[in-house]
C-alpha positions in Angstrom: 8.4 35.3 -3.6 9.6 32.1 -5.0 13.5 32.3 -6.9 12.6 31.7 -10.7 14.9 31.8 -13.6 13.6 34.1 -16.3 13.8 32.2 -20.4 13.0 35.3 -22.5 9.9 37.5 -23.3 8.8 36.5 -26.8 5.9 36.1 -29.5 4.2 33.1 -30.2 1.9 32.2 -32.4 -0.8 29.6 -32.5 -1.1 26.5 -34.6 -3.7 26.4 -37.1 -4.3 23.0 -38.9 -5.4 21.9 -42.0 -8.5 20.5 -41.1 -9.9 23.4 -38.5 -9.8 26.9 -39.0 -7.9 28.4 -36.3 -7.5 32.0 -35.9 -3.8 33.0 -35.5 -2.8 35.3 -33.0 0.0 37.2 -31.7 0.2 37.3 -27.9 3.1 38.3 -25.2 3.8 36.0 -22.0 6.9 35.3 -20.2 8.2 31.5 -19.0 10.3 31.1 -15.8 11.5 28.2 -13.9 11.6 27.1 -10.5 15.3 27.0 -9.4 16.8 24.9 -7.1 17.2 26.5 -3.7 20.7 25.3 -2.9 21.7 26.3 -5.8 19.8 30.3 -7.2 21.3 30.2 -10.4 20.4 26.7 -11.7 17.0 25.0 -12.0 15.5 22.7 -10.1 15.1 19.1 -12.0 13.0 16.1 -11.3 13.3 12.8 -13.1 9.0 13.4 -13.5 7.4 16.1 -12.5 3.6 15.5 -12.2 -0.1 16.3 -10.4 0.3 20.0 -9.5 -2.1 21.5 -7.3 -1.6 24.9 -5.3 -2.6 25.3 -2.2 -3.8 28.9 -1.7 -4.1 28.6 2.4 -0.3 27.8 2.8 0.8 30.0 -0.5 2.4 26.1 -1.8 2.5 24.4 -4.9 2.8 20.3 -4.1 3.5 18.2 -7.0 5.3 15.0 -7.1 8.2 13.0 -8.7 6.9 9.7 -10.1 9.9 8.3 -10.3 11.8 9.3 -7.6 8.9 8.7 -5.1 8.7 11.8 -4.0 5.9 14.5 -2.9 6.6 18.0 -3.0 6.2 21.3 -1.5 7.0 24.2 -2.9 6.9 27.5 -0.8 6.0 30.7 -2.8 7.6 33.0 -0.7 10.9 31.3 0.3 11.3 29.6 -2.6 12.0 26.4 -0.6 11.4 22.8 -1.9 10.3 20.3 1.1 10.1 16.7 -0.2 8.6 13.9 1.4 9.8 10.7 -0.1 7.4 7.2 -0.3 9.7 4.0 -0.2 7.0 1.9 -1.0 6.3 3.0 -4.8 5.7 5.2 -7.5 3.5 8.2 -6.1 2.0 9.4 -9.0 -1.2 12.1 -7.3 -1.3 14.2 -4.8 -4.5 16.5 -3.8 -5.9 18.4 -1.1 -7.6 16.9 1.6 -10.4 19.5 2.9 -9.9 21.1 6.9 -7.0 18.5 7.1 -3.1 19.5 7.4 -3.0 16.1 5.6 -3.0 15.2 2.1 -4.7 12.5 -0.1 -1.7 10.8 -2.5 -1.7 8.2 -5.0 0.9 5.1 -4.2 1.0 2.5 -7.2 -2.5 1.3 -7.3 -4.0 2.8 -3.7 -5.1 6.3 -2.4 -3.6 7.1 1.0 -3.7 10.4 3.7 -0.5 11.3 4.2 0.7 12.4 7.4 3.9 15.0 6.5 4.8 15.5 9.9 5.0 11.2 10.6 8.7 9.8 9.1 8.9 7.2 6.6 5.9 4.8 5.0 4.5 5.4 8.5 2.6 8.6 7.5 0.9 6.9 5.2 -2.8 5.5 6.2 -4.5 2.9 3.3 -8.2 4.4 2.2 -9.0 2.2 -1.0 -7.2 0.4 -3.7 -8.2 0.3 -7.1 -7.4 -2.4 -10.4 -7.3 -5.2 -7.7 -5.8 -8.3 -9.3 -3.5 -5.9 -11.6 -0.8 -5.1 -9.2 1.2 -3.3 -11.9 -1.4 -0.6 -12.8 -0.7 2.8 -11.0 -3.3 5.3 -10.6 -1.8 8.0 -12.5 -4.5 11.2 -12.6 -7.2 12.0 -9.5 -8.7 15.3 -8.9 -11.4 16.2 -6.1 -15.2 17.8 -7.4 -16.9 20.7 -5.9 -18.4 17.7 -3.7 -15.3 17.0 -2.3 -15.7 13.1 -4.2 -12.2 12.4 -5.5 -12.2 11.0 -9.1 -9.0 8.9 -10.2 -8.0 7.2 -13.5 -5.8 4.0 -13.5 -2.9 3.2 -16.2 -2.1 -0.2 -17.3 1.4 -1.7 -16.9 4.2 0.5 -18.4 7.6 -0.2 -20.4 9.7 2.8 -21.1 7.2 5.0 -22.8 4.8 1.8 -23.5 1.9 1.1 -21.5 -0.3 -2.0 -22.5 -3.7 -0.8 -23.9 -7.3 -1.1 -22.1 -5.9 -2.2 -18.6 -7.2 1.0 -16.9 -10.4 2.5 -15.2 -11.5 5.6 -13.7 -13.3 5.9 -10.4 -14.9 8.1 -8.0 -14.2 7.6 -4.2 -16.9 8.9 -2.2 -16.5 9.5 1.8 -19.5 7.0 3.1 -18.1 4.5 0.4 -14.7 5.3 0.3 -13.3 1.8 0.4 -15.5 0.6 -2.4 -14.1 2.7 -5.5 -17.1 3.4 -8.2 -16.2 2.6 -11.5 -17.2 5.3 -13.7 -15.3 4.3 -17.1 -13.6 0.9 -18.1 -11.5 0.0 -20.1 -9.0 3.2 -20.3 -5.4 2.7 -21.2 -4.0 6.3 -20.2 -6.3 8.2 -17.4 -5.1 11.5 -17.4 -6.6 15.1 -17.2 -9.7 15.3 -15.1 -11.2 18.7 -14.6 -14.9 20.5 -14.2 -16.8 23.4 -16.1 -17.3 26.2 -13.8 -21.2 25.3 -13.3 -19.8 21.9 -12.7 -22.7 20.6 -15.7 -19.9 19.2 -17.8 -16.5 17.0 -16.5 -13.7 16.9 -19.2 -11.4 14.1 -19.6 -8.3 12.2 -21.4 -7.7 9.0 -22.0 -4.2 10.3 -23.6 -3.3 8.0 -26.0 -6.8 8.4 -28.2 -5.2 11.9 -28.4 -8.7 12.7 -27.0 -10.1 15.8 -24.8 -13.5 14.2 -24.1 -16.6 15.9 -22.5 -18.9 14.1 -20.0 -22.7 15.6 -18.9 -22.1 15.5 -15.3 -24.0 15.3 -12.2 -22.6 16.7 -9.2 -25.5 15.4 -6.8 -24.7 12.1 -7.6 -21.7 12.1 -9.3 -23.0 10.7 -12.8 -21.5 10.6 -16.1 -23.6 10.6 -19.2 -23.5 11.9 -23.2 -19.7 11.3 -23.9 -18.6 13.5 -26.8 -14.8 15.1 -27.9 -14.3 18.4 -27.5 -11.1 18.4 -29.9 -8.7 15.8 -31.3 -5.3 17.2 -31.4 -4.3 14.7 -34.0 -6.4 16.9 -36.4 -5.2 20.2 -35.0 -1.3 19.6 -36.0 -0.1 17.6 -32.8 0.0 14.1 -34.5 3.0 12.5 -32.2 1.7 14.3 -29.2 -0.4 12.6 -26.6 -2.7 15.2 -23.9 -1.7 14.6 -20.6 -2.7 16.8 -17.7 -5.3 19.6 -17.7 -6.7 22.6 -16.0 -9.3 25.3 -16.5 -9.6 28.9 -16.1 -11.9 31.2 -15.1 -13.5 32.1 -18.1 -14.1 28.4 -18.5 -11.2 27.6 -20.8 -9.2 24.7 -20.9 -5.2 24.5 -20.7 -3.7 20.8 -21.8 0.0 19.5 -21.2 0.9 18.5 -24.3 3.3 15.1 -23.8 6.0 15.1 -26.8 4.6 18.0 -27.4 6.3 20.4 -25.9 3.5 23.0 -25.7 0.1 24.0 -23.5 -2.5 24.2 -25.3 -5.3 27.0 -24.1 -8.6 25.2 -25.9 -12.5 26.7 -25.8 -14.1 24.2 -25.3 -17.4 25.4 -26.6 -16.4 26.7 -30.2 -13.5 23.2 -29.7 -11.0 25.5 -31.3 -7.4 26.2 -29.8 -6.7 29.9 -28.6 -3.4 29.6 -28.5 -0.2 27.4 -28.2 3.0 28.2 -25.4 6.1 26.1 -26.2 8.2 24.9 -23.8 12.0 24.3 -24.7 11.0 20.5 -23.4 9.3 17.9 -25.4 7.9 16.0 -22.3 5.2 18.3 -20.5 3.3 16.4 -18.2 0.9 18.9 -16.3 -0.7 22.2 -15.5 -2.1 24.5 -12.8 -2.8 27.8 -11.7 -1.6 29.4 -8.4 0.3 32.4 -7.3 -1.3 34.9 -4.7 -3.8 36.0 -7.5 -3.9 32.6 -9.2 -2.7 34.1 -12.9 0.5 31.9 -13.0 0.3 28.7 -14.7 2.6 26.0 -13.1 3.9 23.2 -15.5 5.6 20.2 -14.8 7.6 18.2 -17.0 9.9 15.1 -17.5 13.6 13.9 -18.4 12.7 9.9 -17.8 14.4 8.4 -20.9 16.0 11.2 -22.2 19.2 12.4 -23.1 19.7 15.2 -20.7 22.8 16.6 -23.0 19.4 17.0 -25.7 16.7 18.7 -23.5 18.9 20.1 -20.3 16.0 21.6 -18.8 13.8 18.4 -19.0 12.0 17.7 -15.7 11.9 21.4 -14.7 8.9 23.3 -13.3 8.0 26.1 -15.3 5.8 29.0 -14.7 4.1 31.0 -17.5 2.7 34.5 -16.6 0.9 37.5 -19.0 -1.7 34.7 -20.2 -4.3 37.2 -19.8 -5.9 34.5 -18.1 -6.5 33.1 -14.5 -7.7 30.0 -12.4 -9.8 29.1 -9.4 -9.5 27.3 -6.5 -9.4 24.2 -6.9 -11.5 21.5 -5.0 -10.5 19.4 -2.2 -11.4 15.7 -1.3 -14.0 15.8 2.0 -12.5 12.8 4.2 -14.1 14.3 7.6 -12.3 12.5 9.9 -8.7 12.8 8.1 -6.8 14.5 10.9 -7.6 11.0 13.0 -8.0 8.5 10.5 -6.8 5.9 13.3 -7.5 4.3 16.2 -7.2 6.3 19.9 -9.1 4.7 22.2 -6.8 1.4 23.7 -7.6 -0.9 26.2 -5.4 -2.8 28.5 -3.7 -5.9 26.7 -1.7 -7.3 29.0 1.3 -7.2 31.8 4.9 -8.7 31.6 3.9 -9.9 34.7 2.3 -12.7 36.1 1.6 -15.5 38.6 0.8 -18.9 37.6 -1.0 -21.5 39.7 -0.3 -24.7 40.4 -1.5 -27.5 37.7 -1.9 -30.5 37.3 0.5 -31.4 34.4 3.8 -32.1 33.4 6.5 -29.8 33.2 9.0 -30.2 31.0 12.1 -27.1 31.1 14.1 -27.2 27.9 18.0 -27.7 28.7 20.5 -26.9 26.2 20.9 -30.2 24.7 16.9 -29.9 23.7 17.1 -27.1 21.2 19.6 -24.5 20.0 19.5 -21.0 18.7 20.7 -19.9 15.3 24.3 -20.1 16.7 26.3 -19.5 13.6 25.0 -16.6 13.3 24.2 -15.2 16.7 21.0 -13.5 15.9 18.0 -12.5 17.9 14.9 -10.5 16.2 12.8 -7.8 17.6 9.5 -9.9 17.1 10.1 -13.2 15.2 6.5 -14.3 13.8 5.4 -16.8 11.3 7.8 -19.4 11.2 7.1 -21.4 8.1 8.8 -24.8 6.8 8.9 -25.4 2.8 9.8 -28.7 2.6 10.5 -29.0 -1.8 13.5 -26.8 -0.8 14.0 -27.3 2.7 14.4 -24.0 3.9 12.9 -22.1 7.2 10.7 -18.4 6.4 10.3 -16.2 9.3 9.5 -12.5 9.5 10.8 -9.6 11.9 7.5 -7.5 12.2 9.0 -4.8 14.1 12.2 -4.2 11.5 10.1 -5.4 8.6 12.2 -8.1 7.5 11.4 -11.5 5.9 13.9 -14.0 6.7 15.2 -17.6 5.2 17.4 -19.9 6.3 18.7 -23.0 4.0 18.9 -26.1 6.6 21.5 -27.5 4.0 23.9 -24.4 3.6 23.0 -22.4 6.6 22.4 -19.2 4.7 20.4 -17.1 6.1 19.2 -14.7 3.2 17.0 -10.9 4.4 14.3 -8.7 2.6 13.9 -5.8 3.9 10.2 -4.2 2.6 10.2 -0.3 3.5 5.8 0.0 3.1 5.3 -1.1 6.7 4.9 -4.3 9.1 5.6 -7.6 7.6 3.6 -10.6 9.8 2.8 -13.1 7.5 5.1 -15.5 5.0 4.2 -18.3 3.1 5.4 -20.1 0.0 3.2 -20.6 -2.6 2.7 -23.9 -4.9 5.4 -23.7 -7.7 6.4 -21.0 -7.4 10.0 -19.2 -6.6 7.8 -15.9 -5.1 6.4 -15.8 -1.6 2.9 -14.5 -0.3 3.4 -11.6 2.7 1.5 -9.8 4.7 2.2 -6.2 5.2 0.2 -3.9 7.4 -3.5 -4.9 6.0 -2.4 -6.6 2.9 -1.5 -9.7 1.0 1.5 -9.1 -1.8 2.8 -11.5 -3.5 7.1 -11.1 -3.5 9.7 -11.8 -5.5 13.4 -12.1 -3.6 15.0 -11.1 -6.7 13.9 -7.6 -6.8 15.2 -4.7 -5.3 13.8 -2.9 -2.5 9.5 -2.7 -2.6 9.4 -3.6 -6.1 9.3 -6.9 -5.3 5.6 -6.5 -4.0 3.1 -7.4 -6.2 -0.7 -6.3 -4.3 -3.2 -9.1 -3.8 -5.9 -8.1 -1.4 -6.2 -5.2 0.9 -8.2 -6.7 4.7 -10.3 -4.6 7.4 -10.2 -1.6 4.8 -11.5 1.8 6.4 -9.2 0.6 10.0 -5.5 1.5 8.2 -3.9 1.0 11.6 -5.5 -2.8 11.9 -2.5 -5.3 10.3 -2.9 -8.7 9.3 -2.2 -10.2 12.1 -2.0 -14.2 11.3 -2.3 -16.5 7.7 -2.0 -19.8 6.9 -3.5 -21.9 3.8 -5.9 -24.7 3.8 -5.7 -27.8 2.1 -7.7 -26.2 -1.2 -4.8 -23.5 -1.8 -6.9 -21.2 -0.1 -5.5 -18.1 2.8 -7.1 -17.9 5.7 -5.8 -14.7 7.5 -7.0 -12.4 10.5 -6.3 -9.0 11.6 -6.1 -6.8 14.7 -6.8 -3.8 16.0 -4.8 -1.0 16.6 -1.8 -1.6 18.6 -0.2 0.8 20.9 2.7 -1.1 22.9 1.3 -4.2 24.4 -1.7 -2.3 23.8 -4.8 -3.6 21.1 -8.2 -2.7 20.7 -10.7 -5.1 21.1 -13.7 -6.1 18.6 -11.4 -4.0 15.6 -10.1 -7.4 13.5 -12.1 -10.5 11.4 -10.5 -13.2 10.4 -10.9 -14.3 6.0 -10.8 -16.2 3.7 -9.5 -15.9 0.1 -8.8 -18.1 -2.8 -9.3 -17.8 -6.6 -9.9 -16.9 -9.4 -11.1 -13.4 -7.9 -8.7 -13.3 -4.7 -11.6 -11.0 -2.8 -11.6 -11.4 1.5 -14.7 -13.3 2.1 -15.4 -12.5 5.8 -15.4 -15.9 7.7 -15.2 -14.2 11.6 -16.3 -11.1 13.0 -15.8 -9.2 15.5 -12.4 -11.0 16.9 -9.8 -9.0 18.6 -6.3 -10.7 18.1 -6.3 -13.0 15.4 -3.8 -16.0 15.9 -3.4 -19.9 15.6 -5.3 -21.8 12.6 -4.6 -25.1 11.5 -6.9 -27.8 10.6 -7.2 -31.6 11.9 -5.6 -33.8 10.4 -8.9 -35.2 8.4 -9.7 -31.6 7.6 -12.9 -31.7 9.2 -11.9 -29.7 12.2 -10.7 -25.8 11.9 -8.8 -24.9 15.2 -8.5 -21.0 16.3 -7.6 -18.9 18.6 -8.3 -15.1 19.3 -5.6 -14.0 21.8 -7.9 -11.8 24.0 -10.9 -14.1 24.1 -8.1 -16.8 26.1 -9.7 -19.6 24.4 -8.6 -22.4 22.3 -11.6 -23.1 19.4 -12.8 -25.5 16.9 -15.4 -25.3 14.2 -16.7 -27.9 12.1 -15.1 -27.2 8.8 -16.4 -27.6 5.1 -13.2 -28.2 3.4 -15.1 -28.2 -0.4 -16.6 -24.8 0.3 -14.6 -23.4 2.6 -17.3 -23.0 5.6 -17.1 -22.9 9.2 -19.7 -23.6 11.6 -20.6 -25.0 15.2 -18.1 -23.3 17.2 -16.7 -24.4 20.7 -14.3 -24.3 23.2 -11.2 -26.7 23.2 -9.5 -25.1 26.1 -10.3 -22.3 28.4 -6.6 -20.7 29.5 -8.8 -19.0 32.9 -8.3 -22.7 34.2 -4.7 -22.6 33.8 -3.3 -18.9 34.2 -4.2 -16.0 35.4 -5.1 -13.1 32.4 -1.8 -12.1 31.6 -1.2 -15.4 29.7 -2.4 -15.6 26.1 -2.3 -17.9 23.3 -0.4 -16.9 20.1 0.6 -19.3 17.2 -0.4 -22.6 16.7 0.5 -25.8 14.6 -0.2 -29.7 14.7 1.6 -32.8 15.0 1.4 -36.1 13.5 -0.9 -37.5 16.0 -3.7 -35.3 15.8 -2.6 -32.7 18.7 -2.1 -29.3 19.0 0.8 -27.6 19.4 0.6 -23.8 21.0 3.0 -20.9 22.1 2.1 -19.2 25.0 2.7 -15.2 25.0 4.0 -13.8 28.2 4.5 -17.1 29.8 7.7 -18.3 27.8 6.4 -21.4 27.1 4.9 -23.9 24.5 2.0 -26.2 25.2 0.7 -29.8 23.6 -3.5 -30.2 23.9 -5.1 -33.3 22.8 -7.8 -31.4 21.3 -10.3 -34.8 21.9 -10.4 -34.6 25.3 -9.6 -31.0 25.7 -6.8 -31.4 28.2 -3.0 -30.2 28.1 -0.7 -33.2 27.6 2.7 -31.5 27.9 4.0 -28.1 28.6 7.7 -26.8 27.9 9.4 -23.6 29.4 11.8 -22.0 27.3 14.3 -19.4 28.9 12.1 -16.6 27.5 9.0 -14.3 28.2 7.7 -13.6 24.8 6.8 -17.1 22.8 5.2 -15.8 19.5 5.1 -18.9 17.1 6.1 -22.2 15.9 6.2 -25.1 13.5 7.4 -28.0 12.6 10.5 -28.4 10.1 13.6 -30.0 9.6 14.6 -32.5 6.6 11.9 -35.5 8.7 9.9 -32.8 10.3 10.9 -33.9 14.2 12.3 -30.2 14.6 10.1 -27.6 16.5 10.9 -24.5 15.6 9.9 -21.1 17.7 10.1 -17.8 17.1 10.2 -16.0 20.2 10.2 -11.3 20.8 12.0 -8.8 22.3 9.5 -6.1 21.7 8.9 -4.0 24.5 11.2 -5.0 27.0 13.4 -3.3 29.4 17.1 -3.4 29.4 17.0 -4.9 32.5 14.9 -7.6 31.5 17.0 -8.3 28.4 19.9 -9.0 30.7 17.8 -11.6 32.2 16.5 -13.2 28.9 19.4 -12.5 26.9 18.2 -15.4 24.4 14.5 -13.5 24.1 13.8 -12.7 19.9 15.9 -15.8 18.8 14.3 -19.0 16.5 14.8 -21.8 18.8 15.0 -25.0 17.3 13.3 -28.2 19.7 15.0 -31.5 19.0 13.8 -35.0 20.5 9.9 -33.9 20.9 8.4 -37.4 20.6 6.9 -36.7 17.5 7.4 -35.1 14.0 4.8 -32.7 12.3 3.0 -32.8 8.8 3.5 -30.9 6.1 1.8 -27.4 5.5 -0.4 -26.2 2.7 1.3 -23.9 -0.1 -0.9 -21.0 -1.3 -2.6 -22.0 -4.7 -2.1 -18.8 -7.4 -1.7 -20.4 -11.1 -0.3 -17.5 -12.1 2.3 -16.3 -9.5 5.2 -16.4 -11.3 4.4 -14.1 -14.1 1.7 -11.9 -12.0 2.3 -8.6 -12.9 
């Protein structure tokens, strides 16, 4: 069993209040803690404790620390706490997934499965995302029903013990729907303590600051709410500075309510809406309750220390366990996600070869010699898998993005300082600066955030849009905006070494005042290259796998494509290792294009469809370019590493620098910033 530290054996009494008759009551009960298991004799603390839930299979109670990032696992018989920390954000849920060794969590403002067993952000897989447009909501309360829907309540943004009234919602997430979130209730400030009636007729619920335990008629066929009432206000009942927080039942249908600044449980019935009885806690901040234990009669509590002075309240943020209730639980529910276990993509097909052999052509060759282009010297640097190279002109300044080590990089052409974000979530393939403001638009894994440089760590993310929901292993692949402000962006399947499935990705579009992915392409396999002509009449793109260069006719006012074609057909040129990658355009109307496996760059007059020039860097792996530099003459190229041998880095020790291509014959035009009004104060 589980090491606890015993508090006392004692008698409390209930609270009666002025304005309800309350029959006082004498009962017996005993409070432990959880200790910490390095140290026996002390507790174990957490900054805030939250979302119990035991797991009755492993003989576990999982809970989480909201602030610390961290999910839980607490063995019962060992007494062992196993924690599983989330470098992306705040995780403020955590619930049983059913048949699955895997576990539905709550990150900020999105549901994910959690793989324990995977290391790092890389166990998480993306299901939904709720408040969309409010990137500083969190979901902060979900709980499955006995149909295995999972129901989850959003808060809105938060300062110290403040959070801004009416931001929130509350949803249910169904399996066949699960990346369309129902709204069930709107507008919430507080969404906290979701549970059932035994017969599952009625759902109770708290929206904690009305001080609130509601009651909902509720129908588990189709997961309808109807004939809102209150069960009990606690402001009435004696607990005027208290707010409810979490909330459980038992098995005579009772209902037991954390009681934040409360110190106490309440044990409510909720037919006669009178309290039974009142447990104090020797900690003002309770946050939530559960049963568990082999014979579920202990009732697990989590609390909090955020903001306090631990010198006040030293066993703030404990775990507590109250036993001789009289009372105990049932098992809880668990969310049905059928296909948890392999909620990504296995099947792969063949990409492509490092290898290949190209046929004779018809064109000119030009090989770059050192006095063409140089690599970031100063600093000596190559990248894993440079992507995205991006020039902002109002600042002069080069973005690029390592997608392998998750970095977003700039380089000032007037200092030379070369300035990194890391961003712990996942993959970062996109960058782009957006119209006045200091904040950049990213891409990581599936999703658009808007950053700021001058936070710390993932906190600079602010969430946008989420793409190719229901495929968490597809990444946004490719993004650049048009001349209305608005992204265009494109994902991929899943990727396993030069691997990628085909027919997985679409490419979007997205633009206010909404910011919803309007599908624009679909299926596409590997999607790369966009840029327009330069009378923005003519969309150019390219899908790596198809091995074609294409144009649609483009409706710049509306943001339509239509009429597509063929520019170039790369079977004419090279065999089907080759592919096309990135892609930009040059003064005169032609496109500019970076050949993957072939270590080389290629200009196509896209009127009549031919290849003008082609250059051969002293690399394999060509990923990107664009123009840049103070009159826009400098072609800049990100090139990768990713994958290769050690052998074959010996031969390409330059492969994963940003080359920079002087005396090109021509100069590019400047790129579109992404239009969002609001940027700099979006959160």
């Amino acid at each position: 069993m589980f090491l606890i530290i015993a508090l006392t054996c004692i008698i409390y009494h209930s609270v009666a209040a002025d304005t309800q008759e309350v029959q006082e009551s004498q009962q017996y009960y005993r409070i432990s803690m959880v200790s910490s298991h390095e140290n026996p004799g002390s507790p174990a603390l957490f900054v805030h404790g939250e979302s119990p839930v035991w797991d009755p299979e492993q003989q576990s109670l999982y809970f989480v620390d909201v602030r610390d990032s961290n999910v839980h696992r607490l063995d019962y018989v060992s007494g062992k706490i196993y924690t599983k920390h989330i470098n992306y954000g705040e995780v403020n849920v955590v619930s049983l997934v059913a048949g699955s060794h895997r576990l539905l969590i709550a990150v900020r403002s999105s549901l994910y499965l959690l793989d324990w067993a995977i290391a790092g952000d890389s166990a998480l897989r993306l299901l939904t995302t709720m408040d969309v447009g409010l990137p500083d909501n969190v979901i902060n309360e979900g709980k499955p029903d006995a149909e295995g829907r999972f129901w989850a309540g959003t808060k809105g943004p938060q300062t110290g013990d403040e959070v801004v009234p009416d931001k929130g919602s509350f949803y249910s997430v169904e399996q066949e729907s699960f990346t369309h979130p129902r709204t069930q209730l709107r507008p919430v400030s507080i969404s906290n303590g979701i549970v059932w009636s035994l017969n599952n007729t009625v759902l109770y619920y708290i929206d904690s600051p009305t001080q609130k335990i509601e009651a909902f008629d509720f129908d588990l066929q189709r997961g309808d709410l109807s004939a809102r009432r209150t069960v009990i206000d606690i402001s009435s009942v004696g607990y005027e500075d208290a707010i409810p927080d979490g909330m459980t039942i038992d098995s005579h249908g009772n209902l037991w309510i954390a009681l934040m600044f409360g110190g106490t449980v309440l044990h409510v019935d909720p037919d006669t809406r009178q309290i039974v009885f009142g447990y104090k806690l020797p900690v003002s901040r309770v946050t939530s309750v559960c049963w568990g234990g082999p014979n579920l009669d202990e009732l697990f509590v989590t609390t909090a220390r955020d903001n306090l002075d631990a010198a006040a309240e030293p066993l703030g943020g404990a775990i507590f366990t109250i036993r001789g209730t009289g009372s105990r639980g049932v098992e809880p529910h668990t969310f049905r996600f059928d296909n948890a276990d392999f909620y990504y993509t296995w099947v792969i097909v063949t990409f492509c070869h490092l290898y290949f052999i190209e046929p004779v052509i018809l064109y000119h060759v030009k090989h770059i010699t050192p006095n063409q282009f140089n690599t970031f010297e100063y600093t000596n640097l190559t990248f894993s898998h440079a992507e995205s190279p991006v020039w902002d002109p109002d600042i002069e300044t080069l973005y690029w993005v390592d997608v392998l080590q998750q970095d977003v990089h700039s380089l000032d052409y007037k200092t030379k300082q070369h300035k990194v974000k890391h961003i712990n979530y996942g993959e970062v393939n996109i960058v782009i600066p957006i119209k006045n403001s200091s904040r950049l638009l990213v891409g990581v894994r599936n999703e658009l955030h808007i950053m700021d440089w001058s936070l710390p760590g993932d906190s600079a993310l602010r969430f946008v849009a989420a793409f190719d929901q229901g495929l968490p292993d597809n990444i946004l692949n490719e993004g650049i905006v048009d001349a209305m402000g608005r992204f265009w962006g494109g994902t991929k399947g899943h990727q396993h070494g030069n691997d990628v499935v085909y027919d997985e990705g679409a490419l979007y579009s997205l633009e206010p005042p909404h910011f919803v992915p309007q599908i624009r392409l679909k299926p596409v396999s590997i999607s790369n290259g966009l840029v327009w002509s330069l009378n923005n009449t003519i969309m150019y793109y390219i899908d790596s796998l198809s091995r074609r260069i294409e144009a649609f006719d483009f409706n710049l006012e509306r943001g339509h494509i239509s009429r597509r074609r063929t520019i170039l057909e790369l079977d004419e040129y090279w065999d089907d290792e080759v592919i096309a990658d990135g892609m930009t355009i040059d003064k005169d109307g032609f496109i500019w294009i970076a050949l993957m496996f072939h270590g080389c760059i290629v200009r196509i007059n896209p009127d009549k469809r031919t290849i003008v020039e082609r250059y051969k860097l002293p690399v394999t792996l060509t990923t990107s370019l664009t123009w840049g530099g103070p009159k826009l003459d400098d072609l800049i190229v990100t090139t990768s590493r990713r994958n290769m041998s050690p052998e074959t880095l010996k031969q390409q020790p330059l492969a994963g620098s940003v080359f920079i291509l002087h005396n090109m014959g021509t100069s590019g035009v400047r790129e579109y910033k992404f239009v969002f009004t609001n940027a700099d104060t979006y959160k």
